[in-house]
ZAGUBA-229088 format. One record per residue: residue number from 1; x, y, z of N, C-alpha, C, O in turn. Coordinates in steps of 0.05 Angstrom, whole numbers, plus 5000, padded with zeros to 4 digits. Layout:
N
pos,npx,npy,npz,capx,capy,capz,cpx,cpy,cpz,opx,opy,opz
NUM,X,Y,Z,X,Y,Z,X,Y,Z,X,Y,Z
...
END
This chain:
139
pos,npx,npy,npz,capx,capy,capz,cpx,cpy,cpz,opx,opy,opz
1,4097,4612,5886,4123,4605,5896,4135,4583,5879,4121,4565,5869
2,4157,4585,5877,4172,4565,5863,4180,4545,5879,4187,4547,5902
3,4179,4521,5862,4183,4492,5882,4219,4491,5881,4234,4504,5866
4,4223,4478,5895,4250,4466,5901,4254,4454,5877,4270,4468,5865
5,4245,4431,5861,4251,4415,5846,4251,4433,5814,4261,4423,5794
6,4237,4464,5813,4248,4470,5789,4272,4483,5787,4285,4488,5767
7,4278,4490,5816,4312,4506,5819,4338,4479,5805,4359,4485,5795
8,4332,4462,5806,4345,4441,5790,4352,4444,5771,4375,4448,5765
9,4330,4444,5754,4328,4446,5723,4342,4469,5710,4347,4465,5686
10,4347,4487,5718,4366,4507,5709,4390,4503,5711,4397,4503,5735
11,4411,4499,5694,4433,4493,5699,4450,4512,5693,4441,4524,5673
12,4470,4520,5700,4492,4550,5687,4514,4531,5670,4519,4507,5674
13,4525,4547,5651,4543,4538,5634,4573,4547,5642,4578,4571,5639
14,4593,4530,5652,4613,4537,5655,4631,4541,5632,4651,4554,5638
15,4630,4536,5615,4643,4531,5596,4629,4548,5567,4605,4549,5561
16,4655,4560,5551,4650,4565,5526,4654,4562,5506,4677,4562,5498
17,4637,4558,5494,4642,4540,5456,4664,4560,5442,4656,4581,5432
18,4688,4556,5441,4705,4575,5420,4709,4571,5397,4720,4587,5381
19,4702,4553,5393,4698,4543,5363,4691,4557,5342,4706,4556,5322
20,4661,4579,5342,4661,4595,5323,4673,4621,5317,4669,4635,5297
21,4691,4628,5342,4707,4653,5353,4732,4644,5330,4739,4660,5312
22,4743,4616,5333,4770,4605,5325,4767,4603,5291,4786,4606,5276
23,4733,4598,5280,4726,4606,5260,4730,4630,5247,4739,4631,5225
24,4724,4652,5263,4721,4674,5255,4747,4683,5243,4753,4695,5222
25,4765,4671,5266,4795,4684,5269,4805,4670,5241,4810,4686,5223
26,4809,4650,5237,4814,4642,5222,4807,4649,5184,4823,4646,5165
27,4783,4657,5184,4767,4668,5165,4778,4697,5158,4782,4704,5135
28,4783,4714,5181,4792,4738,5178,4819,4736,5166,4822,4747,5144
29,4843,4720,5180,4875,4720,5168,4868,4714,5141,4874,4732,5125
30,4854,4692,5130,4857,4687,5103,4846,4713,5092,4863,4731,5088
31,4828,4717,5087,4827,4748,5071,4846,4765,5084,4847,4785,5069
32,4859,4767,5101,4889,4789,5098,4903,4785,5091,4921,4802,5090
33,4905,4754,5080,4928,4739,5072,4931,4746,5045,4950,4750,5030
34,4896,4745,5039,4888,4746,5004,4891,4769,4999,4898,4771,4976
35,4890,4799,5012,4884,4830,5003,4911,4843,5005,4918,4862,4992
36,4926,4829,5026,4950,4851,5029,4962,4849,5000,4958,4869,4987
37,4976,4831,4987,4976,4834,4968,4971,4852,4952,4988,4867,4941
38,4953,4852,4949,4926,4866,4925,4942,4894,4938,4963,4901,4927
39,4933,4907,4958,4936,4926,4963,4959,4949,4960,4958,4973,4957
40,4985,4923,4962,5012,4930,4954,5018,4950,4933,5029,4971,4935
41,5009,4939,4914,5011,4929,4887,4992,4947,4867,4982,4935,4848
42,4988,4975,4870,4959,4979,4858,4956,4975,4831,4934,4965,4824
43,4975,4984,4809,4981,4975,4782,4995,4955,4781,5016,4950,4792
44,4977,4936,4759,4999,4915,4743,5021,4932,4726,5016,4944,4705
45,5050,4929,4741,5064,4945,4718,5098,4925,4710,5113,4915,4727
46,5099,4925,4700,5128,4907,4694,5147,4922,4703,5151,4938,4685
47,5162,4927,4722,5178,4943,4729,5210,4940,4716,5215,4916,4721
48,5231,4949,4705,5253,4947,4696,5279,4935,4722,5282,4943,4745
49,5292,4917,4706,5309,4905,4740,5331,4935,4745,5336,4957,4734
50,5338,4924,4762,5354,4944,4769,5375,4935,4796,5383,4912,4795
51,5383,4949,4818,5394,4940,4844,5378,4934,4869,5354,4934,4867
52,5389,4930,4892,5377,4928,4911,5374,4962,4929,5384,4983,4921
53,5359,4959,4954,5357,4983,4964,5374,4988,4983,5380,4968,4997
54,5390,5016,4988,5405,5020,5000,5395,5021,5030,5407,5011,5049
55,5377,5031,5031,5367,5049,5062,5340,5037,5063,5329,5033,5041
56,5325,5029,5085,5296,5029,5092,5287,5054,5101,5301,5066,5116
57,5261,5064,5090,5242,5086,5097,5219,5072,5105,5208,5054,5094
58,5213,5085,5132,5185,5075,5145,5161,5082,5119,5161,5098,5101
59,5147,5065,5127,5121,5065,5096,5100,5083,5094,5085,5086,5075
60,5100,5097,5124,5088,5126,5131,5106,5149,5115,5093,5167,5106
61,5130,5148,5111,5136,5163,5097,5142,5161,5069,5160,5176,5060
62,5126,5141,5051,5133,5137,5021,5105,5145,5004,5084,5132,5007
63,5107,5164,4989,5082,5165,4975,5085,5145,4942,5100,5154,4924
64,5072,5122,4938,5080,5119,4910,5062,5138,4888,5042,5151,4891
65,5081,5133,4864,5062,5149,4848,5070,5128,4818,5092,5123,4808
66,5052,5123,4812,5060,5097,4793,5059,5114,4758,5054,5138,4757
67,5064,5101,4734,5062,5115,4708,5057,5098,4691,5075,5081,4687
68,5037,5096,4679,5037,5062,4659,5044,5074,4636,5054,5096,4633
69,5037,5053,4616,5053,5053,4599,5045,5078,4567,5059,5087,4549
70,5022,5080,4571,5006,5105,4565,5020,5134,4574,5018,5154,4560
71,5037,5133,4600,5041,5160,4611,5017,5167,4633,5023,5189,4643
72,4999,5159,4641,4977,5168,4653,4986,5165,4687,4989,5143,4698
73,4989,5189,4698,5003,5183,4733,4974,5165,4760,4950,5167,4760
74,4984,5156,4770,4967,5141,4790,4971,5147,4823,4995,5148,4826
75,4963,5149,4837,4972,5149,4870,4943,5122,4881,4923,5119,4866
76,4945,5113,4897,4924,5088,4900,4913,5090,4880,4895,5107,4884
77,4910,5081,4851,4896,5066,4829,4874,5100,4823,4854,5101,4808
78,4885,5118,4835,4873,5145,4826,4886,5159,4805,4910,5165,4809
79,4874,5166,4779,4880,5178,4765,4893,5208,4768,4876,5226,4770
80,4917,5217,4769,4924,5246,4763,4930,5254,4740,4939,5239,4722
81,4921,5292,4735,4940,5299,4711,4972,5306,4721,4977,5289,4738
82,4984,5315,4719,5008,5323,4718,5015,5345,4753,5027,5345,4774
83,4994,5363,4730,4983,5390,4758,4971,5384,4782,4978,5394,4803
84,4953,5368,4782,4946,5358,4801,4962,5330,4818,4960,5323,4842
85,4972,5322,4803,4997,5303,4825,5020,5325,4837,5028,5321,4860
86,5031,5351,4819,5047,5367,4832,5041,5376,4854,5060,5384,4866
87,5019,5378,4867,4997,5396,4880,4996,5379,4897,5010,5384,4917
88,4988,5365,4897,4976,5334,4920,5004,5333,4934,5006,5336,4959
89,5028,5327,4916,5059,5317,4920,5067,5345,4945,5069,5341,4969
90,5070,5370,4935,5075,5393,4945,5054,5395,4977,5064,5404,4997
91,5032,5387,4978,5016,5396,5000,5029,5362,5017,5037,5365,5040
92,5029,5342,5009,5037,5317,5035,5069,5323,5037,5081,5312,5056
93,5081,5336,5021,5116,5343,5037,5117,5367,5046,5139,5378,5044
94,5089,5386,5061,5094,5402,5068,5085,5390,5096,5092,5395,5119
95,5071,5376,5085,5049,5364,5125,5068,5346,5131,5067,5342,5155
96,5086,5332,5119,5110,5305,5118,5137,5317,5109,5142,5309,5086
97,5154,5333,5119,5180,5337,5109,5204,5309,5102,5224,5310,5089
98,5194,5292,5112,5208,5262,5111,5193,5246,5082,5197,5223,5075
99,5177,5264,5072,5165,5241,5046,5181,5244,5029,5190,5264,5019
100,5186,5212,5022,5190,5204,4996,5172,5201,4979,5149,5196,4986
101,5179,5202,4955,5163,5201,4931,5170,5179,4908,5185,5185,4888
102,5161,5158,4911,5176,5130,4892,5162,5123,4872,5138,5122,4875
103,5170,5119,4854,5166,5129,4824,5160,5094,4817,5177,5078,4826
104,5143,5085,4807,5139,5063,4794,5130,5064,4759,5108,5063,4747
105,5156,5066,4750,5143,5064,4719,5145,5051,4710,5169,5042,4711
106,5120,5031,4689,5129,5008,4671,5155,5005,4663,5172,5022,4667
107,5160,4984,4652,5188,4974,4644,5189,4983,4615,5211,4989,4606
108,5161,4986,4597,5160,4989,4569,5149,5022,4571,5133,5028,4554
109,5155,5042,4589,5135,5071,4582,5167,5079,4583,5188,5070,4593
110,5162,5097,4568,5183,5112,4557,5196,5135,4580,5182,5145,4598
111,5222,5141,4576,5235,5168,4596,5214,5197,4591,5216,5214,4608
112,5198,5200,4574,5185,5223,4569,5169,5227,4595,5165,5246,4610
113,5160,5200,4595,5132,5201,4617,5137,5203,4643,5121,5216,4657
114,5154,5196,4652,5172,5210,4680,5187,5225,4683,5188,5237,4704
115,5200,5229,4670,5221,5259,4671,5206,5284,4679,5214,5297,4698
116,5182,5294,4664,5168,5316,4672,5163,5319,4702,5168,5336,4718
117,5144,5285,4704,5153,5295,4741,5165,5292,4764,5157,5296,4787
118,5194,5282,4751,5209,5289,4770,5226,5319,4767,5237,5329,4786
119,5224,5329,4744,5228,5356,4738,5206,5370,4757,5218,5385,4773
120,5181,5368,4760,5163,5379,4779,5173,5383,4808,5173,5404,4822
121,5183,5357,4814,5192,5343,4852,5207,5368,4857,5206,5383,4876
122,5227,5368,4830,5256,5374,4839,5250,5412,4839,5262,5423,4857
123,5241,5422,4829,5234,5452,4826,5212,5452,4849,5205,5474,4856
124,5205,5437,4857,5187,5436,4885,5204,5428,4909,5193,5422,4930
125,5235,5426,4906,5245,5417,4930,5239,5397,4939,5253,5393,4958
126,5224,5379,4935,5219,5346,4943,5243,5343,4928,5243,5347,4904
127,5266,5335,4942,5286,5313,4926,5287,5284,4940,5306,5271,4932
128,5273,5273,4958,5274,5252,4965,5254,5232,4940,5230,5227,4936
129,5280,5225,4927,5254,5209,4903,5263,5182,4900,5288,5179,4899
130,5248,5158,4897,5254,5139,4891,5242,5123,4866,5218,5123,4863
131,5261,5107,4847,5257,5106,4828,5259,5066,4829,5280,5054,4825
132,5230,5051,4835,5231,5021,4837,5237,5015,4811,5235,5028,4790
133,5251,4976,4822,5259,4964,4799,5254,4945,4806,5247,4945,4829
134,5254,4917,4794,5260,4891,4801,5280,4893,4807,5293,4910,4796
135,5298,4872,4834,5315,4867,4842,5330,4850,4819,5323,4829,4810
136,5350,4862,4815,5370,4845,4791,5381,4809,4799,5395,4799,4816
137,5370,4801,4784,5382,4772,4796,5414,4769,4777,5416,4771,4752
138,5436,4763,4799,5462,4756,4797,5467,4741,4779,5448,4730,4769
139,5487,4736,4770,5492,4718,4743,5527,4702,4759,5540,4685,4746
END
């Protein structure tokens, strides 16, 4: 049997340490703070200035497809050839009638290296295309 005097000694904790919770939390924002970025952004590419945007498109409906300065096409930091970006492009605007397709080409790659595929989009009926720039700063 248990004595009276060890029911004492157990004490319950009312209270909770949040401290390493407030840690956690804190630990997590900074690396989202640090990646979103990153993520944005998949090629370093110098983009050419240009204007501002007319219209917002929800970001569920924008596929980028980036072009460096080589000509070599990208979708998340994935290598395509030509055929196989037409293909990829053609099958998500068939499952997505609302996709856009936004064109990120270096500032220094030449008209050769994009023209072909937006020649592709456009004989595929994707005409929702967008073509990024730096925002022109005013003079």
């Amino acid at each position: 049997m248990r004595r009276f005097s060890q029911r004492n000694a157990l004490v319950t904790l009312s209270d909770i340490n949040i401290t390493p919770l407030l840690d956690l939390a804190f630990v997590l924002l900074i690396i989202f703070v640090i990646t979103t970025p990153l993520l944005e952004q998949s090629l370093d590419l110098r983009l050419p200035e240009g204007g501002q945007a007319v219209q917002r498109v929800p970001r569920e409906n924008i596929r980028v497809v980036d072009v460096d300065k080589q000509g070599r096409y990208f979708i998340d930091r994935t290598g395509f050839s030509l055929e196989q970006l037409e293909q990829t492009l053609v099958r998500e605007a068939q499952a997505n009638p609302e996709l856009v397709v936004r064109i990120r080409a270096d500032r220094e790659s030449q008209a050769r290296h994009f023209y072909p595929l937006i020649d592709r989009l456009l004989r595929n009926n994707l005409t929702r295309i967008s073509l990024a720039t730096e925002p022109s700063n005013p003079r």
